[in-house]
FITI-89282 format. One record per residue: residue number from 1; residue in one letter; chain; x, y, z of N, C-alpha, C, O in turn. Coordinates in pm, 1 decimal, padded with zeros to 6 digits, always signed. Layout:
residues N
R|NUM|a|A|X|Y|Z|X|Y|Z|X|Y|Z|X|Y|Z
...
***
This chain:
residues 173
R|1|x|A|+00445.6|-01347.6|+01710.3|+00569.9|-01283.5|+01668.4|+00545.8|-01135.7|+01643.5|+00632.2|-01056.1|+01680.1
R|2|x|A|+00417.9|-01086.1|+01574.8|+00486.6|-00996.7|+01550.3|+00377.7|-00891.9|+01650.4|+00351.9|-00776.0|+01618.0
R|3|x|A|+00325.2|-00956.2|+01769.6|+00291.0|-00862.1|+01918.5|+00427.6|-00874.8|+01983.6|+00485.6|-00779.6|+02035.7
R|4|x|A|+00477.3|-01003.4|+01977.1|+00555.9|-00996.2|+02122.9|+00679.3|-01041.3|+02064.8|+00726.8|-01139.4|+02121.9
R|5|x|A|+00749.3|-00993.2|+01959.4|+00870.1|-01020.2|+01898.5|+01003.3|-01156.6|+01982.6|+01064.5|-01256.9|+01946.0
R|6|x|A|+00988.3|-01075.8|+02104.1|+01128.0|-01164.1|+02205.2|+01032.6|-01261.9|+02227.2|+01076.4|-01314.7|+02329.5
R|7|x|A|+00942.2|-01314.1|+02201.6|+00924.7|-01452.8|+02222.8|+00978.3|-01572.1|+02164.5|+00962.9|-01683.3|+02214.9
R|8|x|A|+01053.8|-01545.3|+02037.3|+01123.8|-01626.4|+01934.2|+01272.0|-01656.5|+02042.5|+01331.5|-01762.1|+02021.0
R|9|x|A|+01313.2|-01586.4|+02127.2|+01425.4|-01621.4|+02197.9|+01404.9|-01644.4|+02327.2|+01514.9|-01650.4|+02382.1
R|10|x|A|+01303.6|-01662.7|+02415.6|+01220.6|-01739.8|+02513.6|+01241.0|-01847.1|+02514.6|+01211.1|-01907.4|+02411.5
R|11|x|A|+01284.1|-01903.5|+02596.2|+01266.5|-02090.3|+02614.0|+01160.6|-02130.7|+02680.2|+01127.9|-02030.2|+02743.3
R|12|x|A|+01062.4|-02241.6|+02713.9|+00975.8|-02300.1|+02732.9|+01032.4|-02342.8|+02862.5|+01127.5|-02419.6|+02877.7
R|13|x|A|+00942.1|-02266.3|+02981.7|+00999.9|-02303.1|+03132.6|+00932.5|-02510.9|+03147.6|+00949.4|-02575.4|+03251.1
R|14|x|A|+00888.6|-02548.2|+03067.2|+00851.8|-02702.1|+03076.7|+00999.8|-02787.3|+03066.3|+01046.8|-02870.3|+03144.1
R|15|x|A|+01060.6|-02725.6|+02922.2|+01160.7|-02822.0|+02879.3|+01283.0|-02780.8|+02821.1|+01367.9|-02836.7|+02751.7
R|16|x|A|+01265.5|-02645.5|+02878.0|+01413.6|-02514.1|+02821.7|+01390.0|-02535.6|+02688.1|+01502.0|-02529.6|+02637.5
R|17|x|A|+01305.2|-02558.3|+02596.3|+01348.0|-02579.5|+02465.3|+01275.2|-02383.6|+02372.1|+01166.0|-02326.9|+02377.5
R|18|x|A|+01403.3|-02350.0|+02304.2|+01311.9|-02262.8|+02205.3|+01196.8|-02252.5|+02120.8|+01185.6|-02360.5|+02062.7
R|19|x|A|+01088.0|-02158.0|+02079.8|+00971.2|-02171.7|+01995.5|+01039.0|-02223.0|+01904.3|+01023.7|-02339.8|+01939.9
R|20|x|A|+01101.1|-02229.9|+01816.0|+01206.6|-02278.3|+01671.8|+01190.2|-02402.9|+01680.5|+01127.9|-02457.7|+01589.5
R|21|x|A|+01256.6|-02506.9|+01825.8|+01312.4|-02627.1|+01832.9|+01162.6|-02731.6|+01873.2|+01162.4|-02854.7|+01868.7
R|22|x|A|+01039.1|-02640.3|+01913.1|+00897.8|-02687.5|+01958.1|+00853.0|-02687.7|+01827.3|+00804.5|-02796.5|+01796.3
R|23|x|A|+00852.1|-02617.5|+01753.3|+00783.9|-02618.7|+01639.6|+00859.6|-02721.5|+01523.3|+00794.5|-02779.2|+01436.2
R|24|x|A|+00982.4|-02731.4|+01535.6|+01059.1|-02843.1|+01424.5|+01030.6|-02958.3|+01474.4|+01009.6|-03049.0|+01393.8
R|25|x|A|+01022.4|-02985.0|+01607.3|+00980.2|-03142.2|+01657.7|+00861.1|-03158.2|+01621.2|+00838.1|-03251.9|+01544.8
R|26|x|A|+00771.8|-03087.5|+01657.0|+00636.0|-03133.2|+01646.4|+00599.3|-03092.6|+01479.7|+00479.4|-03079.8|+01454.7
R|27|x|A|+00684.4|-03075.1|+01381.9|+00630.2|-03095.9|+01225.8|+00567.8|-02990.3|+01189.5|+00494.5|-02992.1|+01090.7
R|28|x|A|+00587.6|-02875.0|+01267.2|+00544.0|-02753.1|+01220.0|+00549.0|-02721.7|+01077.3|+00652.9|-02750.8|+01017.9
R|29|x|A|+00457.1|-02669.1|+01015.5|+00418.8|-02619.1|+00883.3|+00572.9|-02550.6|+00809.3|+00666.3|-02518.5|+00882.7
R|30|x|A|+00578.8|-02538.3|+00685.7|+00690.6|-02479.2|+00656.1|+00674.9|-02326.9|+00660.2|+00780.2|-02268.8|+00634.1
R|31|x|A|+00612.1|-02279.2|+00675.8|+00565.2|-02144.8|+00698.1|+00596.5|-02066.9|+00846.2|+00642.8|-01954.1|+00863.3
R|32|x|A|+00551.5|-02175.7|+00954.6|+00576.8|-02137.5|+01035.4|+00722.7|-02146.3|+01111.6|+00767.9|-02049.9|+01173.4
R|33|x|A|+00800.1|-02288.7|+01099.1|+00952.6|-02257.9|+01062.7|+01002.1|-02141.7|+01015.8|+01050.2|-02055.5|+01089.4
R|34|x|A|+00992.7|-02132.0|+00883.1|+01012.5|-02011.0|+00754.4|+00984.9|-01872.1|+00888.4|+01070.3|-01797.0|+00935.6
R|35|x|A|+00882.8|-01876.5|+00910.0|+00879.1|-01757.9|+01040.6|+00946.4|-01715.4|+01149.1|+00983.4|-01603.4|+01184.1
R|36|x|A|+00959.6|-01855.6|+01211.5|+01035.1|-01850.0|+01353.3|+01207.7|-01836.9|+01284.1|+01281.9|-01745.5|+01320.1
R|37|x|A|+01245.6|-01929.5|+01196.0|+01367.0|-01829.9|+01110.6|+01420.6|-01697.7|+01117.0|+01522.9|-01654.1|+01169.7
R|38|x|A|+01302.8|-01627.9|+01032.9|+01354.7|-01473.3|+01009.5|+01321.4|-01401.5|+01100.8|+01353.3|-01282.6|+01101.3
R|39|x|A|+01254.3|-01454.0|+01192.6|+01222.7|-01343.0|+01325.6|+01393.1|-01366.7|+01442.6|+01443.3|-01286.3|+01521.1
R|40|x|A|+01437.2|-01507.1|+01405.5|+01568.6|-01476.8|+01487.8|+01647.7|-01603.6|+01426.4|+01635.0|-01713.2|+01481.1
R|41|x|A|+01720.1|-01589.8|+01325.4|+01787.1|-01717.8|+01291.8|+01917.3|-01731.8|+01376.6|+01989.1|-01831.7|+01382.7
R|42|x|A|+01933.1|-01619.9|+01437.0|+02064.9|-01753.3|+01524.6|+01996.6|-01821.6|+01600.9|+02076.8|-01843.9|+01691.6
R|43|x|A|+01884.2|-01881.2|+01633.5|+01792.3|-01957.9|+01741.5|+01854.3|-02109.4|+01652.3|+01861.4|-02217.8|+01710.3
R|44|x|A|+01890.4|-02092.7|+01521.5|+01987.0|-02243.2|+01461.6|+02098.2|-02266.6|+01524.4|+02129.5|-02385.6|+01519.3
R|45|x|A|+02176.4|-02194.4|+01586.8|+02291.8|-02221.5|+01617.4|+02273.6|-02190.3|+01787.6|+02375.8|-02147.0|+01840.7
R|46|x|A|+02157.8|-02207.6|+01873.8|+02152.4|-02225.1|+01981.3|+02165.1|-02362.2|+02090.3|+02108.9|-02464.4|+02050.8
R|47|x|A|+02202.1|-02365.3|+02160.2|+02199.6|-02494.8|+02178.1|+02051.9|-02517.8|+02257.3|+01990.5|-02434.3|+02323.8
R|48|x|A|+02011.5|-02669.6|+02226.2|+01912.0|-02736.5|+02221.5|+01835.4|-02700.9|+02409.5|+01727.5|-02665.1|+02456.8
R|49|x|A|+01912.1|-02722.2|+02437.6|+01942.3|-02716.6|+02583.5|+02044.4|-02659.2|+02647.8|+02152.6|-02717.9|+02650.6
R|50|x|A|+02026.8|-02527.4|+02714.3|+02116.0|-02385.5|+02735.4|+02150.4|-02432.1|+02881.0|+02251.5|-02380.7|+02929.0
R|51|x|A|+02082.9|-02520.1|+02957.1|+02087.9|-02560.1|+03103.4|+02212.3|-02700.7|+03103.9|+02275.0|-02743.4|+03200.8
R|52|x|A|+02215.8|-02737.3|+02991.4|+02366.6|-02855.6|+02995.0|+02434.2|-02860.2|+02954.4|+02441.4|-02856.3|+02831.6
R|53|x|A|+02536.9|-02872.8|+03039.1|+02673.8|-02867.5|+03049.5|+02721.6|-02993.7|+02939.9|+02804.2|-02963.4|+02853.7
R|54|x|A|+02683.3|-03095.0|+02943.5|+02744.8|-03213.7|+02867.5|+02644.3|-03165.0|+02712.4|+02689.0|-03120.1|+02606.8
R|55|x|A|+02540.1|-03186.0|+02739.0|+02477.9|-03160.3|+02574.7|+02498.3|-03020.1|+02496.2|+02445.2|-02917.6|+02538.9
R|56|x|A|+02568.6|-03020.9|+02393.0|+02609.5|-02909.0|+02322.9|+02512.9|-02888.7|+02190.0|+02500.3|-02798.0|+02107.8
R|57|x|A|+02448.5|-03022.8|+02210.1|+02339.2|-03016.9|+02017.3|+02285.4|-02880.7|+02016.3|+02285.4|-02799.9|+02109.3
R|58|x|A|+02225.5|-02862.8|+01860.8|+02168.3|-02760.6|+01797.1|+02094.9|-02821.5|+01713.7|+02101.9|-02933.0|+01662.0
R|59|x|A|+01994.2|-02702.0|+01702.8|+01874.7|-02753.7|+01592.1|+01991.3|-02839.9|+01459.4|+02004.5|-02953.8|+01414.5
R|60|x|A|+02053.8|-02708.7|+01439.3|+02152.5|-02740.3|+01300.2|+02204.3|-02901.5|+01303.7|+02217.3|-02962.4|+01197.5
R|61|x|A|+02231.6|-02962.6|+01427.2|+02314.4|-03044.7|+01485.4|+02251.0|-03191.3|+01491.4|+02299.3|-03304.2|+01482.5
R|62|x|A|+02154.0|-03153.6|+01505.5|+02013.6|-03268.8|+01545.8|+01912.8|-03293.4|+01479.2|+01875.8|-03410.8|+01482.7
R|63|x|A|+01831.4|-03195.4|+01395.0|+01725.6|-03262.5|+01336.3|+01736.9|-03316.2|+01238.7|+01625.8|-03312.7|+01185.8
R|64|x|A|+01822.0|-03380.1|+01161.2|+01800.7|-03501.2|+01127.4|+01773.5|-03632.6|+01214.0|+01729.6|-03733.8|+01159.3
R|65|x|A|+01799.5|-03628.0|+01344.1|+01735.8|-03759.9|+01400.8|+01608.5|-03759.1|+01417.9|+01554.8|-03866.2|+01446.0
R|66|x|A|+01508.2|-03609.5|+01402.3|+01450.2|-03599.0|+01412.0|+01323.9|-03625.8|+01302.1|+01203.3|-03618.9|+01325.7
R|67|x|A|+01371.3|-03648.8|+01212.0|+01317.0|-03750.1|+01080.6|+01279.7|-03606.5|+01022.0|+01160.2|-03613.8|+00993.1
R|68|x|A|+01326.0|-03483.5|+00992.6|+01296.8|-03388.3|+00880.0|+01362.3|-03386.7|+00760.5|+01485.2|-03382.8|+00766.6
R|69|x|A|+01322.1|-03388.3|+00677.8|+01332.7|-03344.5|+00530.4|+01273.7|-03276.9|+00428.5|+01153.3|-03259.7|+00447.2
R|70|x|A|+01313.6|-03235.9|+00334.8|+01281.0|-03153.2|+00240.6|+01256.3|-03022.8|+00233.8|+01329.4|-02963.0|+00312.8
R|71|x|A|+01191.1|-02957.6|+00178.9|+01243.9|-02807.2|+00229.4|+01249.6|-02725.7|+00308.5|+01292.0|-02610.5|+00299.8
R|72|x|A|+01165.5|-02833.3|+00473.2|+01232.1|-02748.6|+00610.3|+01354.7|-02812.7|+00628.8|+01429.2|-02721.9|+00665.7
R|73|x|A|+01430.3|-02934.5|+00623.8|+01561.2|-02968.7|+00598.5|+01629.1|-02852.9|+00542.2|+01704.4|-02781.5|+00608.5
R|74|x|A|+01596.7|-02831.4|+00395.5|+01708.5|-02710.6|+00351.1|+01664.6|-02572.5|+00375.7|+01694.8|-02485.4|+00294.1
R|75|x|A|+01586.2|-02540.4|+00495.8|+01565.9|-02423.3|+00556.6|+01658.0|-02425.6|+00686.7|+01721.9|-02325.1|+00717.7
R|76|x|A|+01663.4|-02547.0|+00764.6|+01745.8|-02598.2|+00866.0|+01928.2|-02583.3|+00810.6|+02002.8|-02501.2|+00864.0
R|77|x|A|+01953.5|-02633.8|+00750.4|+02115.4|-02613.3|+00716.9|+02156.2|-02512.4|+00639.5|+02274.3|-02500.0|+00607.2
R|78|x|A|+02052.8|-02422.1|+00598.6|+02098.2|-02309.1|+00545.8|+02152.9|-02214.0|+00687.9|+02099.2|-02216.1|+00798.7
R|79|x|A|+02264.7|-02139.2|+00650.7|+02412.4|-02106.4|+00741.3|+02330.0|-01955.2|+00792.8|+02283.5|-01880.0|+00707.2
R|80|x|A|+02321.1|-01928.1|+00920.1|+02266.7|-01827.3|+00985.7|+02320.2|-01713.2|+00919.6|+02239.2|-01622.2|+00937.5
R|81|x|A|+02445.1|-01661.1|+00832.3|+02484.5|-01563.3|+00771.6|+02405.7|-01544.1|+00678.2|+02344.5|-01437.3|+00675.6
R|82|x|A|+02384.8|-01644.8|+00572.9|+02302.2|-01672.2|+00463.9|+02147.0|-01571.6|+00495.6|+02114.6|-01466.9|+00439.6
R|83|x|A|+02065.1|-01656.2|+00615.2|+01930.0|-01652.0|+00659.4|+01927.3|-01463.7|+00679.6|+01834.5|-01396.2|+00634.9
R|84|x|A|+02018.4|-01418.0|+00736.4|+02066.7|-01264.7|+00784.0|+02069.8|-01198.8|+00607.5|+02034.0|-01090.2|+00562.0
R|85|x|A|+02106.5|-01274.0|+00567.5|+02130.7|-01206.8|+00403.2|+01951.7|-01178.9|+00315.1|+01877.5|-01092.0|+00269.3
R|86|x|A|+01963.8|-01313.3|+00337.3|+01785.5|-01339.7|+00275.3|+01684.4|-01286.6|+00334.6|+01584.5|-01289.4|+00262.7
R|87|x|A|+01659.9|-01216.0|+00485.1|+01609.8|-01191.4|+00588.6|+01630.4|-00966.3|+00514.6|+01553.9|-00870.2|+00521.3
R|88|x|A|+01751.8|-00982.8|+00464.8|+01801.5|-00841.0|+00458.1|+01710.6|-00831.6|+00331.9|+01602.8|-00772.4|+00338.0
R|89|x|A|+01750.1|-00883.8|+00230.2|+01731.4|-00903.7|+00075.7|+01503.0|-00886.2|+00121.0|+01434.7|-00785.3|+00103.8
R|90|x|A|+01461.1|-01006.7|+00169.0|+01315.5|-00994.9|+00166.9|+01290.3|-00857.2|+00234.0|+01205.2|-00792.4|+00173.1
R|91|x|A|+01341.2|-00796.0|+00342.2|+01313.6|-00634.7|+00378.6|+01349.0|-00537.1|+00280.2|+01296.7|-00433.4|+00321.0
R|92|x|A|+01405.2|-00514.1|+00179.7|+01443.2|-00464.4|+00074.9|+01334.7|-00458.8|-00000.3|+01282.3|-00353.8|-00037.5
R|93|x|A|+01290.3|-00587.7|-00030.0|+01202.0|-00589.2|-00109.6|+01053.1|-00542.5|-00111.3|+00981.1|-00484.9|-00192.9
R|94|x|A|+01037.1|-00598.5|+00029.3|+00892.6|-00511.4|+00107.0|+00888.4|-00383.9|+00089.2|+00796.6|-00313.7|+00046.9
R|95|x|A|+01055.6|-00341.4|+00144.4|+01042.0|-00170.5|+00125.9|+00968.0|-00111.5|-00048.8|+00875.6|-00033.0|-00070.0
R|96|x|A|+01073.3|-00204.3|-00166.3|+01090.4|-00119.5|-00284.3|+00918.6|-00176.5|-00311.6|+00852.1|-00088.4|-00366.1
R|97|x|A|+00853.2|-00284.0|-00287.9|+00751.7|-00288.0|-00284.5|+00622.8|-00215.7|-00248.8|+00521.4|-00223.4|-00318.2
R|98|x|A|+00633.5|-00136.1|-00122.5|+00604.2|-00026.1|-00089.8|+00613.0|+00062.8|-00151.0|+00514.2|+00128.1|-00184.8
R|99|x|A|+00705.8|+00085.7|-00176.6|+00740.1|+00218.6|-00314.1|+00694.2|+00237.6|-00391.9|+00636.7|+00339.3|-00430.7
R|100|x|A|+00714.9|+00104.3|-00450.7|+00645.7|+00089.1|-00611.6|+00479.9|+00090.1|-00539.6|+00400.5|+00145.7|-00615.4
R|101|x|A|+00440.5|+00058.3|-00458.2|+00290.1|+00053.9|-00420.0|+00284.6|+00257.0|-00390.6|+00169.7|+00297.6|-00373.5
R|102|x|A|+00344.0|+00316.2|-00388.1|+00329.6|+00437.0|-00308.2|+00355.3|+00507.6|-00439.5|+00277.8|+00595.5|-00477.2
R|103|x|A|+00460.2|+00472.8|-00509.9|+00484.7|+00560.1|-00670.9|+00355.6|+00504.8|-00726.8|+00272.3|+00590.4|-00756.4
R|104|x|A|+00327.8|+00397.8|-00744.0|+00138.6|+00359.2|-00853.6|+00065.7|+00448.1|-00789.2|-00029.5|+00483.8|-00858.6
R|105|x|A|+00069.8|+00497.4|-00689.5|-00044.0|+00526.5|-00632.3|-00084.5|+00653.2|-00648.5|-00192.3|+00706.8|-00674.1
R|106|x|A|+00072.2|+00705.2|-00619.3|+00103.4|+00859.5|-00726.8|+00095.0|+00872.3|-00832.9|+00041.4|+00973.9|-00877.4
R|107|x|A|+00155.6|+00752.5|-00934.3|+00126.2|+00800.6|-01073.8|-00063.2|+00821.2|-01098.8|-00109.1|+00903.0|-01178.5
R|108|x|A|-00157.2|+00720.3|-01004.5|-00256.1|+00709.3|-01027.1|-00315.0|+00816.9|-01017.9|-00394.4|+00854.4|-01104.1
R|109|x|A|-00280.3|+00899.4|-00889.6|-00321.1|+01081.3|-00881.1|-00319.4|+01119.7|-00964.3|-00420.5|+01138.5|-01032.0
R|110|x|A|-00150.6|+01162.9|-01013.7|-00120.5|+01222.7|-01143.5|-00212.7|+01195.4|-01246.3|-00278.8|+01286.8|-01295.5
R|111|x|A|-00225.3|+01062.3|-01288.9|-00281.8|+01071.7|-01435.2|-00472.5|+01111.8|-01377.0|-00567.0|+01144.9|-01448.7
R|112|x|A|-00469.7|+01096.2|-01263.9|-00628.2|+01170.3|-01280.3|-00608.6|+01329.3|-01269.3|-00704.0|+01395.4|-01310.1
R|113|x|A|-00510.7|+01391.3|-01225.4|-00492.3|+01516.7|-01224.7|-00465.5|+01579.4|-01377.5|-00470.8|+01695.4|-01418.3
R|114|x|A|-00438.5|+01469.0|-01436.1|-00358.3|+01526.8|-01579.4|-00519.8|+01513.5|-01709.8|-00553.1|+01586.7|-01802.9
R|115|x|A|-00587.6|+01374.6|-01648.1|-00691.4|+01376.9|-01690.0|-00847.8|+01478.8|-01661.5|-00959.0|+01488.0|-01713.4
R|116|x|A|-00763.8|+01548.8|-01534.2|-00898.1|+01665.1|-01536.6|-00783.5|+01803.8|-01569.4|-00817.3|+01921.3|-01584.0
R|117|x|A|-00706.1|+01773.2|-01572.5|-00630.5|+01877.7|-01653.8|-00663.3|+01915.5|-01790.2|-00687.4|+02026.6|-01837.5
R|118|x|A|-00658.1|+01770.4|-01857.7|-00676.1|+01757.1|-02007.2|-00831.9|+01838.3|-02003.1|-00870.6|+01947.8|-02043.8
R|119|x|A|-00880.0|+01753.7|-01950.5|-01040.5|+01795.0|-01957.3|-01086.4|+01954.5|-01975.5|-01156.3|+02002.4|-02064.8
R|120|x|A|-01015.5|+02029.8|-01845.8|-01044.7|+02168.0|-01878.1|-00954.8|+02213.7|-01956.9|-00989.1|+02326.6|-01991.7
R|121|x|A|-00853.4|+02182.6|-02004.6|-00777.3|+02230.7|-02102.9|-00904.3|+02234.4|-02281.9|-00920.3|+02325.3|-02363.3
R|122|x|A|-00978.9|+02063.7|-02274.6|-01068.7|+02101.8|-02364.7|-01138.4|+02222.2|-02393.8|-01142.8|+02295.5|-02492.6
R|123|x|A|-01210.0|+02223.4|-02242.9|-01300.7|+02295.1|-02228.4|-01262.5|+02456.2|-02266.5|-01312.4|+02540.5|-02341.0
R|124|x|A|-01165.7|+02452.9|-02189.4|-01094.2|+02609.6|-02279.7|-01067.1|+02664.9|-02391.7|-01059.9|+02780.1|-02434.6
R|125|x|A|-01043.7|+02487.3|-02459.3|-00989.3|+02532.1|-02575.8|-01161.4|+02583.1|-02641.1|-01170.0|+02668.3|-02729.5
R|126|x|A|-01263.6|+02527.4|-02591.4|-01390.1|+02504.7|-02671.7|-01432.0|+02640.2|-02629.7|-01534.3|+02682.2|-02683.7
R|127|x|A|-01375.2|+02713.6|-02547.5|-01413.4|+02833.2|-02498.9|-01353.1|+02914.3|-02560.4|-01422.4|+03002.7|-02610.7
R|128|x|A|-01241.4|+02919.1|-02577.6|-01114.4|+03012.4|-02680.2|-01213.5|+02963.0|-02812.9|-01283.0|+03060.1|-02842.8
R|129|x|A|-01234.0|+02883.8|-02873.5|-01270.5|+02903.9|-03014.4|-01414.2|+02973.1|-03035.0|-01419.4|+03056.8|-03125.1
R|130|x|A|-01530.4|+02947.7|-02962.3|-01636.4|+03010.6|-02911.7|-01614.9|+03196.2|-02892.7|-01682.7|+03292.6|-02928.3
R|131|x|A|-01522.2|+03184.9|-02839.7|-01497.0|+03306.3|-02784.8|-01437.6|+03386.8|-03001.3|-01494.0|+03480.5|-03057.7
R|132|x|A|-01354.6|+03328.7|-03041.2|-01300.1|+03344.3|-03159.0|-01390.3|+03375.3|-03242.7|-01397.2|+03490.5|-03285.4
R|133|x|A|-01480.4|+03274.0|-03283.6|-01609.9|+03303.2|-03385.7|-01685.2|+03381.9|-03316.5|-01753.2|+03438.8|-03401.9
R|134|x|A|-01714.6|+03419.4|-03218.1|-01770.2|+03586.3|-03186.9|-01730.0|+03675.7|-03245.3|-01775.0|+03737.8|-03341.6
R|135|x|A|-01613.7|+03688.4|-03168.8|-01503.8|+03842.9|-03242.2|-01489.6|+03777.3|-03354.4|-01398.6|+03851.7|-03390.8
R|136|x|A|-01499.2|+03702.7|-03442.7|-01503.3|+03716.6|-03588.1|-01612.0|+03777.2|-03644.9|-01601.5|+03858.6|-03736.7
R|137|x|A|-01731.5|+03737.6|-03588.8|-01897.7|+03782.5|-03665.7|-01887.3|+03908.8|-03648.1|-01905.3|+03987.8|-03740.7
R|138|x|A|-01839.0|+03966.9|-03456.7|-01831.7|+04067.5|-03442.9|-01751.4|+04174.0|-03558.4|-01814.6|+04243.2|-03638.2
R|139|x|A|-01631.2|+04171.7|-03550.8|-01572.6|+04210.5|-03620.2|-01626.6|+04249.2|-03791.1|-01590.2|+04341.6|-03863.7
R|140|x|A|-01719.8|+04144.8|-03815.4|-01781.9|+04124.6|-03981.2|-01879.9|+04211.8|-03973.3|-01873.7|+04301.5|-04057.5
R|141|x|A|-01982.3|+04215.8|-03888.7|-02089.3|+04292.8|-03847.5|-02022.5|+04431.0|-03811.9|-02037.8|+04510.7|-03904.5
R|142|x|A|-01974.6|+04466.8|-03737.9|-01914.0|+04635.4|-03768.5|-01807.9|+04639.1|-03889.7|-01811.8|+04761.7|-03900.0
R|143|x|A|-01754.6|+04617.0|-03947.7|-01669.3|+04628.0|-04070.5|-01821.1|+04627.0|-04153.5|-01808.4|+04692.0|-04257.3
R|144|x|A|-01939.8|+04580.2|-04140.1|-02034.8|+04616.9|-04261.9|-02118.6|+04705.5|-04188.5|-02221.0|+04722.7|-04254.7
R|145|x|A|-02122.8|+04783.9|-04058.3|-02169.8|+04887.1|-04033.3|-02078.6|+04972.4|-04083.3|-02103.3|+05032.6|-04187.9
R|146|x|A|-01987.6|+04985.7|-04031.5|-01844.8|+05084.4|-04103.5|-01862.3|+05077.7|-04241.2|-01860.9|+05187.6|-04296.6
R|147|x|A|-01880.6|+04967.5|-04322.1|-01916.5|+05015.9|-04445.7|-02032.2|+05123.0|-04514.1|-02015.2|+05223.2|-04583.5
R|148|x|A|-02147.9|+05062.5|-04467.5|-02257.2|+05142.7|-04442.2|-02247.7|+05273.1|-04380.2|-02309.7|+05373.8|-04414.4
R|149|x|A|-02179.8|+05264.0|-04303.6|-02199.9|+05435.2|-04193.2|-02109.2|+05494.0|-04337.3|-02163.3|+05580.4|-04406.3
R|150|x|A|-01962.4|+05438.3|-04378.4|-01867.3|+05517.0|-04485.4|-02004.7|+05551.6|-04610.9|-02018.1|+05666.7|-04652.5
R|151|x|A|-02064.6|+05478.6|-04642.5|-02144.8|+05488.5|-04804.7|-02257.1|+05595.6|-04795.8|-02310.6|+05654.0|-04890.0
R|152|x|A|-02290.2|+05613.9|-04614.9|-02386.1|+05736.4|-04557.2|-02345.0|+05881.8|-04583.8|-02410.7|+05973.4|-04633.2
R|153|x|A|-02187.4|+05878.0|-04526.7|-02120.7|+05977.1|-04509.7|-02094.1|+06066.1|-04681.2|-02083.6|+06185.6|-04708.9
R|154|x|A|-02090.7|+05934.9|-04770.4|-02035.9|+05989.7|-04868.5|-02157.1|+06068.6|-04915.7|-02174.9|+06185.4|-04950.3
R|155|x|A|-02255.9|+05928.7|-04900.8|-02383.4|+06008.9|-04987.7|-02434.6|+06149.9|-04926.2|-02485.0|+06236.0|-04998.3
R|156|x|A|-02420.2|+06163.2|-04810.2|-02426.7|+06301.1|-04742.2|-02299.3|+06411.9|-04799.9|-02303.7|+06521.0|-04856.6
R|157|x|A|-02233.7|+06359.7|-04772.9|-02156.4|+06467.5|-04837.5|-02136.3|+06482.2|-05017.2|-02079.0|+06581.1|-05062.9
R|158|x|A|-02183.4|+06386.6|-05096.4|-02228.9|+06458.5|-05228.4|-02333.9|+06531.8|-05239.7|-02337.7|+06609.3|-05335.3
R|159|x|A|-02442.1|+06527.0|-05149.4|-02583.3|+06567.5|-05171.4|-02553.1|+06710.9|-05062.3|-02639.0|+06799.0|-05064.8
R|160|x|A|-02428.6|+06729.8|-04967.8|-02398.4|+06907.9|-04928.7|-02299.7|+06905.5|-05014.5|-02214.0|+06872.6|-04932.5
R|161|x|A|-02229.6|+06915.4|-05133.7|-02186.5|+06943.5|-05230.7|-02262.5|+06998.0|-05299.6|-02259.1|+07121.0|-05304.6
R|162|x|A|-02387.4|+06900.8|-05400.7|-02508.8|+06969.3|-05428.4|-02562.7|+07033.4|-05364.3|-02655.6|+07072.1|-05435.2
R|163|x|A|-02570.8|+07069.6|-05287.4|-02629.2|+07172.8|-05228.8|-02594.5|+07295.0|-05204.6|-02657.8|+07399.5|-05219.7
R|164|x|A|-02471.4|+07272.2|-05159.3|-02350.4|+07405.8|-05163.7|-02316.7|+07420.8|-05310.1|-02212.8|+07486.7|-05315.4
R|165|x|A|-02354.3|+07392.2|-05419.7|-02331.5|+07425.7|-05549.0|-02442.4|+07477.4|-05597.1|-02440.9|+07586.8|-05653.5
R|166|x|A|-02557.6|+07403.2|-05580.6|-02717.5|+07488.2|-05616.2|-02708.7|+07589.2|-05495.4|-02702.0|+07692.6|-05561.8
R|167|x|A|-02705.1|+07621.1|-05395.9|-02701.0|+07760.1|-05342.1|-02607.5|+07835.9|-05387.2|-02632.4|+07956.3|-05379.7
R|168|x|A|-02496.6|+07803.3|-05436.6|-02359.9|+07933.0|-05485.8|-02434.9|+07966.1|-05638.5|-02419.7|+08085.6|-05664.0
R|169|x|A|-02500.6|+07904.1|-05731.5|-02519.3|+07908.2|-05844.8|-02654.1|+08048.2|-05841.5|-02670.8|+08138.9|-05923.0
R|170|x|A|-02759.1|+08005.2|-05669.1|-02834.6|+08098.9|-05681.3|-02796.1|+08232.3|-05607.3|-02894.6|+08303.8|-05588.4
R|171|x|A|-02680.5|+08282.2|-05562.0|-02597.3|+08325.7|-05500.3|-02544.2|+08413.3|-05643.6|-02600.9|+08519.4|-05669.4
R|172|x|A|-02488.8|+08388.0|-05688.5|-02413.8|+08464.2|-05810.3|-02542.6|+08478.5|-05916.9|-02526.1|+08572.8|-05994.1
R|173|x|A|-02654.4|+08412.0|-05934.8|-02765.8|+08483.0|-06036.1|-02811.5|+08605.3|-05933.6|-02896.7|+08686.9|-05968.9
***
């Protein structure tokens, strides 16, 4: 089916019969029914035999003589509109399935992007504060040179005060 799709509407040059109507006789798996289904459910409402004129049966029509029951029975009389609905509804779902497989997959990026985001965001921050207690010491360490250089200046300039006062004193003797 899903190399050679139009084979589900092929008849069997042995016995004109469809893959659908070969596989319900011979007790095919419910899976593989379930398959030949959604790959073409009007193949239910085909007739059994497309070559006669007098026989009009259909799968729908006939397999109960064919001794089926249970839930390929109620895969069989479920109404080809129905199968088109459920057929629509399971492609829907594959799709939003996909999605949701394609959005996880993105969120999964994201949160590793956000997690090496975070990461150097640490790292910055550990760099900004690093960087902070520098220019703080810095800052402490010249504010006590600046103190020192101010307590130089003064003492220099009381001691050319004295000095410019003991020279004016020997200046006027």
């Amino acid at each position: 089916i899903n190399v050679y799709p139009q084979a589900v509407e092929e008849r069997s040059k042995k016995d004109n019969r469809l893959p659908l109507v070969i596989c319900v006789k011979s007790k095919g798996s419910y899976n593989a029914v379930g398959r030949l289904i959604r790959a073409w459910p009007e193949a239910l409402d085909q007739k059994i035999d497309d070559k006669s004129l007098v026989d009009t049966s259909t799968i729908r029509s006939d397999f109960s003589q064919w001794g089926i029951s249970g839930p390929i029975k109620k895969m069989l009389q479920r109404g080809t509109d129905d199968w088109k609905v459920v057929i629509e509804w399971e492609e829907e779902q594959r799709q939003y399935g996909q999605r949701v497989g394609s959005l996880e997959d993105k969120l999964k990026a994201d949160e590793g992007r956000i997690e090496l985001a975070e990461k150097k965001d640490r790292a910055l921050l550990k760099l900004i504060r690093d960087l902070e207690t520098k220019h703080d010491n810095k800052v402490k360490e010249l504010e006590a040179k600046h103190d020192e250089s101010i307590a130089k200046i003064e003492a220099l300039t009381k001691a050319l005060d004295e000095f410019q006062t003991a020279q004016n004193s020997k200046n006027v003797e």
